[in-house]
C-alpha positions in Angstrom: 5.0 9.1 -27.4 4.3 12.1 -24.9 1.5 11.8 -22.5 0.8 15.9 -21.2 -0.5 15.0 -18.1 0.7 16.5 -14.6 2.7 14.1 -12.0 -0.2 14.0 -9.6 -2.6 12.7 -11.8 -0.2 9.1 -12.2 -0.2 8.9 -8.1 -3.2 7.0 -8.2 -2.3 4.4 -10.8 1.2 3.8 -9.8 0.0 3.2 -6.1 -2.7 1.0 -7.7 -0.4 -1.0 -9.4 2.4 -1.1 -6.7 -0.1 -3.1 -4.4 -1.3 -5.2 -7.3 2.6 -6.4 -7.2 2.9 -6.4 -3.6 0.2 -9.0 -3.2 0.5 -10.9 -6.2 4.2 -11.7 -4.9 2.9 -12.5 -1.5 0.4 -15.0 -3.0 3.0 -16.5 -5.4 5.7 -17.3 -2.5 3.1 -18.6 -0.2 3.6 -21.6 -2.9 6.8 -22.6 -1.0 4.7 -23.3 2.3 2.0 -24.4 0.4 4.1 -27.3 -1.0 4.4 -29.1 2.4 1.3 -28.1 3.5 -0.4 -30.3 0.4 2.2 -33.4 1.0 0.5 -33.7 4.6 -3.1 -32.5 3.6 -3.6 -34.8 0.1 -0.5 -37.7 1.1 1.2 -37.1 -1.7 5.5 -37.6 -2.6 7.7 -34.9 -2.9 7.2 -35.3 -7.1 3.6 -34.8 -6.4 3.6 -31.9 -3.7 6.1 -30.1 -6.4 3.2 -30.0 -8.8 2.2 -26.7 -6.9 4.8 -25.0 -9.0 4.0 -26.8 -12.1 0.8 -25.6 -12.7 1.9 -21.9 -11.0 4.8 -21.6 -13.7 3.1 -23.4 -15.9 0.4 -20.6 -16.4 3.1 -18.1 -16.8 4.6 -19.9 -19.4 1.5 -20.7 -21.4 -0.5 -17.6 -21.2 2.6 -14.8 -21.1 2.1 -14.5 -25.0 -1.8 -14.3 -25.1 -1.5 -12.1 -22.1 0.2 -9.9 -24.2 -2.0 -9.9 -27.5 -5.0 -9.4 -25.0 -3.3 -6.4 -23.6 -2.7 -4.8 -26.9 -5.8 -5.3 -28.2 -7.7 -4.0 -25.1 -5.6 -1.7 -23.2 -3.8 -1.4 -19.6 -7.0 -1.8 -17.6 -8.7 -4.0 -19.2 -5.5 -6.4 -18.8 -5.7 -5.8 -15.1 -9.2 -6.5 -14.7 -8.7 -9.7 -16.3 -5.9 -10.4 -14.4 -7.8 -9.6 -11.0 -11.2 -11.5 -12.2 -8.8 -14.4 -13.0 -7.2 -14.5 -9.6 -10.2 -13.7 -7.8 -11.5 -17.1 -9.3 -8.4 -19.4 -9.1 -8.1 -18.5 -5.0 -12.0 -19.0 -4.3 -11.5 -22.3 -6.0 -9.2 -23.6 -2.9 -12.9 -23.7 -1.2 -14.3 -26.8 -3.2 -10.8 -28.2 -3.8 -10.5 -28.5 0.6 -14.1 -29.8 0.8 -13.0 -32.7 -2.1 -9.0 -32.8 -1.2 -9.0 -33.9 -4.5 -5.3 -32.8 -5.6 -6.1 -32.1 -9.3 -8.7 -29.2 -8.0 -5.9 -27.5 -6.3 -3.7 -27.7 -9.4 -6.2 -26.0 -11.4 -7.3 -23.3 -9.2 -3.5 -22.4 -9.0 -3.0 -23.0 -12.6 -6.2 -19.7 -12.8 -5.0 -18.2 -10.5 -1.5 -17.6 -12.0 -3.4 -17.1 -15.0 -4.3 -13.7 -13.6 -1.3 -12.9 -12.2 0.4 -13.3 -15.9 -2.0 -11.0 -16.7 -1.1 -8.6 -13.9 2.6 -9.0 -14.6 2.4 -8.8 -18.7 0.5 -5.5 -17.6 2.4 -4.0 -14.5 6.4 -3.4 -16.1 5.2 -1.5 -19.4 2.2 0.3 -17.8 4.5 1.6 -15.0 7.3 2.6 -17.3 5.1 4.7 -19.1 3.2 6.4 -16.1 5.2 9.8 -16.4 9.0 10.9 -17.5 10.5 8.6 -19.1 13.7 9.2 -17.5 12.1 8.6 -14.3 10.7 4.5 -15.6 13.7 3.0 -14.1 13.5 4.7 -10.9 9.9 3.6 -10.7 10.0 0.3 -12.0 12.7 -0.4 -9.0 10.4 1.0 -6.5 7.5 -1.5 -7.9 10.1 -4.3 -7.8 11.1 -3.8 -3.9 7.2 -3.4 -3.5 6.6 -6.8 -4.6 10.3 -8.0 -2.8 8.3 -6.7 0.3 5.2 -9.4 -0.6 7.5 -11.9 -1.5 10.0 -11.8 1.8 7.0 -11.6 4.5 4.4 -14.5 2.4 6.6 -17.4 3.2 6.6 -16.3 7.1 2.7 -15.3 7.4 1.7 -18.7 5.1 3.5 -20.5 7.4 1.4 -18.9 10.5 -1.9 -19.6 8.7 -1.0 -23.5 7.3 1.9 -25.0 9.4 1.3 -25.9 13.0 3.2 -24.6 15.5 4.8 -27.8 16.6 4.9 -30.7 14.0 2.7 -33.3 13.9 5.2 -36.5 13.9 5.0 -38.9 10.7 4.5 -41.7 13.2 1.2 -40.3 14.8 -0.4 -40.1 11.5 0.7 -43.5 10.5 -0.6 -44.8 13.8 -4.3 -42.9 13.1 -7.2 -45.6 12.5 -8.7 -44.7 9.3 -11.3 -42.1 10.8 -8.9 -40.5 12.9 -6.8 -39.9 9.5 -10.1 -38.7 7.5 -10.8 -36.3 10.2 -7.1 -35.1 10.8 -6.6 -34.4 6.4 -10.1 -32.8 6.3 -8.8 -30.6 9.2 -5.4 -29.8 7.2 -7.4 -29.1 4.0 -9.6 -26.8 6.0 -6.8 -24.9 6.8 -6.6 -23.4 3.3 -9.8 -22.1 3.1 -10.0 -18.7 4.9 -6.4 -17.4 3.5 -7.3 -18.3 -0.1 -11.2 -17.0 0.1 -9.9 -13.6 1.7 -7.5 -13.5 -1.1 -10.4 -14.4 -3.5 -12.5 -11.7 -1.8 -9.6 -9.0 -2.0 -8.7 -9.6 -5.7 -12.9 -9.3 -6.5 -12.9 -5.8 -4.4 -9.7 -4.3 -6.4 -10.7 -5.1 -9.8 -13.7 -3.4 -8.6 -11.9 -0.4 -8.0 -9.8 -0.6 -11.0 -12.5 -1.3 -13.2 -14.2 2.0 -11.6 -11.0 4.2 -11.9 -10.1 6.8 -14.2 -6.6 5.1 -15.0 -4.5 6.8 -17.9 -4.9 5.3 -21.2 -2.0 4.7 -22.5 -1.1 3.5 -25.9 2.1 1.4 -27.1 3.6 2.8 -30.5 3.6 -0.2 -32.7 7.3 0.4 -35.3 7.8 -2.8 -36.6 6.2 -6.0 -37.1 6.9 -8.5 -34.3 9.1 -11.5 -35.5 8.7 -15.4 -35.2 10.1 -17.0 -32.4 12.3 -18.3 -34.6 13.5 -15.4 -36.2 14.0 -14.2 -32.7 16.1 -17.1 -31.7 18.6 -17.6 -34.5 20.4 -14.6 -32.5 22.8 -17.3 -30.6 23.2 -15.0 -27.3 19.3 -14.7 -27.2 18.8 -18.5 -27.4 20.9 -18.9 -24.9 19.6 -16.4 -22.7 16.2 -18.6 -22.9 18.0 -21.5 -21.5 19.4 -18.9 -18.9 16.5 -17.9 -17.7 14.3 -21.2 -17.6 17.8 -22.0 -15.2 17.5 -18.8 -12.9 13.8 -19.7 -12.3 14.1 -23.1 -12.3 17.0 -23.0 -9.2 15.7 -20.3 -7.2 11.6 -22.2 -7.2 13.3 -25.3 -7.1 15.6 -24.3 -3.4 13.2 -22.2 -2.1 10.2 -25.2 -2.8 12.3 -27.8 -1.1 13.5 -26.1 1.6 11.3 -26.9 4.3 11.4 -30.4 3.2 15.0 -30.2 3.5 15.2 -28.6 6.5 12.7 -31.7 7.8 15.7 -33.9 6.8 18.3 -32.7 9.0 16.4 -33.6 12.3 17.3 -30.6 14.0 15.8 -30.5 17.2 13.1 -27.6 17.8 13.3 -26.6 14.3 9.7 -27.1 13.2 8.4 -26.7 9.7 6.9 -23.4 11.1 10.9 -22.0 11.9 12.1 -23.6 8.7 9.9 -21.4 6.7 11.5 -18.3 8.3 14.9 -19.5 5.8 12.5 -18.7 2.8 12.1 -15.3 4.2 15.6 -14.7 4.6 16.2 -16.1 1.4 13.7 -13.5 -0.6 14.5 -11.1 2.4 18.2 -11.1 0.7 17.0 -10.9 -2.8 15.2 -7.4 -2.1 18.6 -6.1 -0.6 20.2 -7.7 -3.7 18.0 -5.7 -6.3 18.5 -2.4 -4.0 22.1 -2.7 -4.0 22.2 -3.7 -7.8 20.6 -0.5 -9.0 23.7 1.1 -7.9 25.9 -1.9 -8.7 24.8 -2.4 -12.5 25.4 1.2 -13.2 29.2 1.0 -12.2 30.4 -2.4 -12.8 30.5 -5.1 -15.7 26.8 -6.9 -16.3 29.0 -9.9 -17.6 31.4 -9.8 -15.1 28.5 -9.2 -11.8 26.7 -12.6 -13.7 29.3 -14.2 -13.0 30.0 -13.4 -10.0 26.7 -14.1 -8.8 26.0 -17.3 -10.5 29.6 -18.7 -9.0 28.5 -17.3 -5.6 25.4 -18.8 -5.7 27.0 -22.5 -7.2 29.6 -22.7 -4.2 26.8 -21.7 -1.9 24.6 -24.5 -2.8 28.0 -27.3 -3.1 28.7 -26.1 0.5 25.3 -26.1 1.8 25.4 -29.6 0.7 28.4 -30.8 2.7 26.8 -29.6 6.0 24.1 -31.2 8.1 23.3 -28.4 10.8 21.7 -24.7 10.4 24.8 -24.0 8.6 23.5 -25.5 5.3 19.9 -23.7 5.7 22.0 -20.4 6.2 23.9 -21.0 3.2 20.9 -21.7 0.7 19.1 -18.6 2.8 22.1 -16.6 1.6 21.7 -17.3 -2.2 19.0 -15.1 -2.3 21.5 -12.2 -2.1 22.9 -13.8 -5.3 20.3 -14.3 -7.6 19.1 -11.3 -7.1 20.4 -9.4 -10.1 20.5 -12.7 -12.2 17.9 -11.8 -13.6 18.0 -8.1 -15.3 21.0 -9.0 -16.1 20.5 -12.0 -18.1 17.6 -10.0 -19.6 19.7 -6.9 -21.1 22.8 -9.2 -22.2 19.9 -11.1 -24.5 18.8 -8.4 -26.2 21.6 -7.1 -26.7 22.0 -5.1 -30.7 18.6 -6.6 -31.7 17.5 -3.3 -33.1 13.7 -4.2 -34.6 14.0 -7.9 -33.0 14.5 -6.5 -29.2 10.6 -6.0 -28.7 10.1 -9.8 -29.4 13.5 -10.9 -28.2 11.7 -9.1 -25.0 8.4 -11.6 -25.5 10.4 -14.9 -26.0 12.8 -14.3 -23.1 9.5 -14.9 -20.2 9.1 -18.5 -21.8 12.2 -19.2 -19.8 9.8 -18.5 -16.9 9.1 -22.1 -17.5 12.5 -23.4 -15.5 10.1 -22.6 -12.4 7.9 -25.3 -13.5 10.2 -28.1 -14.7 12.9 -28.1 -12.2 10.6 -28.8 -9.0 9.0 -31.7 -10.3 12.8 -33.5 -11.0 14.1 -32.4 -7.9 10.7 -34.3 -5.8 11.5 -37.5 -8.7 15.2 -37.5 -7.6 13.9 -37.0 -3.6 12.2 -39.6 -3.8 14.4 -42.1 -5.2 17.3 -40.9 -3.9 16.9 -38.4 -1.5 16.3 -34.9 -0.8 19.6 -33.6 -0.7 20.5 -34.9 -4.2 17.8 -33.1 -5.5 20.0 -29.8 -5.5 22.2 -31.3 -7.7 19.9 -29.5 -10.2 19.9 -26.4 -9.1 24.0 -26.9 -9.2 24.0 -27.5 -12.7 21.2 -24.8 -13.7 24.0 -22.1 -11.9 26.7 -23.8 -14.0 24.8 -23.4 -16.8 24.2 -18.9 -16.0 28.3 -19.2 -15.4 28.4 -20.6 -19.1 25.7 -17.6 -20.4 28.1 -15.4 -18.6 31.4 -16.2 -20.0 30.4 -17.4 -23.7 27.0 -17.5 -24.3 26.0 -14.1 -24.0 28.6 -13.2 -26.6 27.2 -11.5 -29.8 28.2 -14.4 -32.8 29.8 -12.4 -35.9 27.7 -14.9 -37.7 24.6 -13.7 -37.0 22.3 -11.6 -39.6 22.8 -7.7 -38.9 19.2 -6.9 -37.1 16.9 -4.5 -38.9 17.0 -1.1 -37.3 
């Protein structure tokens, strides 16, 4: 496919769809504040409040594929404009859901919300890669990614601005409101929410209005093969376990980062407020963009297999040790994973579709409904918090590392058994 167009006339699109991924990231990690936010504001357990990721993920993993068929069907900006209507919808809904702090309302307006941002993501990696050389996509697609590492570093720190307090209000005064003191104090929290998520409704309506009104490149994916089953796909043994290597890189990295203000609640520090404890998150995605800066250069020069397993022991002994200490050493420790996971990943990604030849564009498909980790995990760590406590709950994200050390070692070898792919 050649598109003869001159550089300048992609400027426009690529910054378009650079901020679609720097705000769409911010949004998505201002789920990690917004978890304890909604364990005060609707009284729920930590099983509950982990629900926020449920229904986040949980869109991902249901609509990636449609996403996909809608896209090809109608084109780039048509997927976008979706994707911006459907956010745009899903973050105005947080208005009704604080009036009723009715806690299923806030599940679905994230569950639409995400909804759009599948769309957005579906769209964003191919329509980049396409927008000029092709030698250049990498070198773009990396400069997109720190774009959205920006979002994603600075959300958990500005959500924590707009829905913590600056000093916590102590679990005893709430128990000792009357029961009109308590209605007013949870319609106050609930309040909270509305401004950030109708500004966000408001900016998502305003850029889909400028997307829909731009002149974006159409751009055309050559269709050479007719996509495979799922189960065609996953009779490759290295790509079914890359699945189950994915679904346990998302699932750790939502589940630490989700809990970590909790967690940090746990160690009765004194002066470390839920406010402060949120500033760990944006260490912890802080690290990740350096991670995915450094690993453009790394994964050119060392062994994938080998730099997997590196990262997923790093990131195992980080969370055993962070476990062992009760003091700002432990939240530095699960801050510092970030760094580790950070090329997990792309990584895990090429390994699984690895010699697929015609199956690699629906190898590519199958591999985001490991996305799902991100929705499962959570809710087991909050079940084991709550009957056994919150430090037992990264138990989980222990063995989900254990598991990417077994993807790196075995199960991303290539089985001589396996049916010769169609070229």
């Amino acid at each position: 496919m050649k598109i003869n167009k001159p550089k300048n006339s992609y400027l426009v699109p690529l910054l378009v769809v650079m901020s679609l991924m720097f705000f769409w990231n911010l949004t998505r990690n201002i789920n990690d504040v917004l978890i304890p936010h909604l364990k005060r504001a609707c009284q729920l357990t930590d099983l509950q409040s982990s629900l926020v990721q449920s229904a986040f993920f949980g869109a991902y993993f249901l609509l990636a594929l449609p996403a996909g068929h809608f896209i090809n069907k109608y084109g780039y900006k048509a997927g976008m404009v979706a994707g911006l209507a459907f956010a745009a919808f899903g973050a105005a809904l947080f208005y009704p859901a604080a009036e009723t702090r009715f806690y299923p309302v806030f599940l679905g307006a994230l569950f639409i919300m995400a909804s759009g941002f599948t769309f957005l993501e579906v769209t964003a990696t191919p329509y980049i890669s396409k927008l000029g050389d092709e030698h250049s996509a990498s070198s773009r697609l990396s400069l997109s990614a720190a774009a959205g590492s920006v979002g994603a570093t600075i959300a958990p720190y500005v959500g924590s601005l707009l829905l913590l307090h600056k000093e916590d209000i102590a679990e005893s005064t709430i128990l000792g409101m009357d029961s009109s003191q308590l209605d007013k104090f949870l319609e106050s929290e609930a309040n909270m929410v509305k401004l950030p998520y109708l500004t966000l409704a408001a900016l998502f309506a305003l850029v889909a209005i400028l997307v829909f009104s731009l002149k974006l490149p159409s751009i055309k994916d050559e269709q050479n093969s007719t996509p495979h089953s799922i189960r065609e796909t996953l009779k490759f043994r290295h790509t079914s376990f890359g699945v189950l290597a994915v679904f346990a890189y998302v699932g750790a990295e939502v589940g630490i980062v989700s809990f970590m203000i909790r967690y940090s609640k746990s160690l009765h520090i004194e002066g470390l407020t839920e406010q402060k404890a949120a500033i760990f998150i944006s260490v912890f995605m802080g690290l990740v963009l350096v991670g995915r800066i450094a690993g453009a250069w790394v994964l050119k020069n060392f062994n994938p297999q080998k730099m997997l397993l590196i990262s997923a022991s790093g990131a195992f002994i980080l969370v055993s040790a962070a476990m062992f200490f009760n003091s700002y050493t432990s939240l530095w420790l699960f801050a510092t994973i970030g760094f580790f996971t950070s090329i997990m990943y792309p990584i895990i990604f090429t390994l699984s579709i690895r010699d697929l030849g015609s199956y690699t564009r629906s190898a590519s498909s199958v591999l985001i409904l490991g996305i799902v980790g991100g929705a499962i995990v959570p809710p087991i760590m909050g079940f084991i918090s709550d009957h056994s406590g919150i430090l037992w709950s990264f138990i989980l994200p222990l063995i989900c590392y254990a598991y990417v050390v077994f993807f790196a070692v075995n199960g991303s070898r290539i089985s001589q058994s396996d049916h010769s792919p169609v070229i």
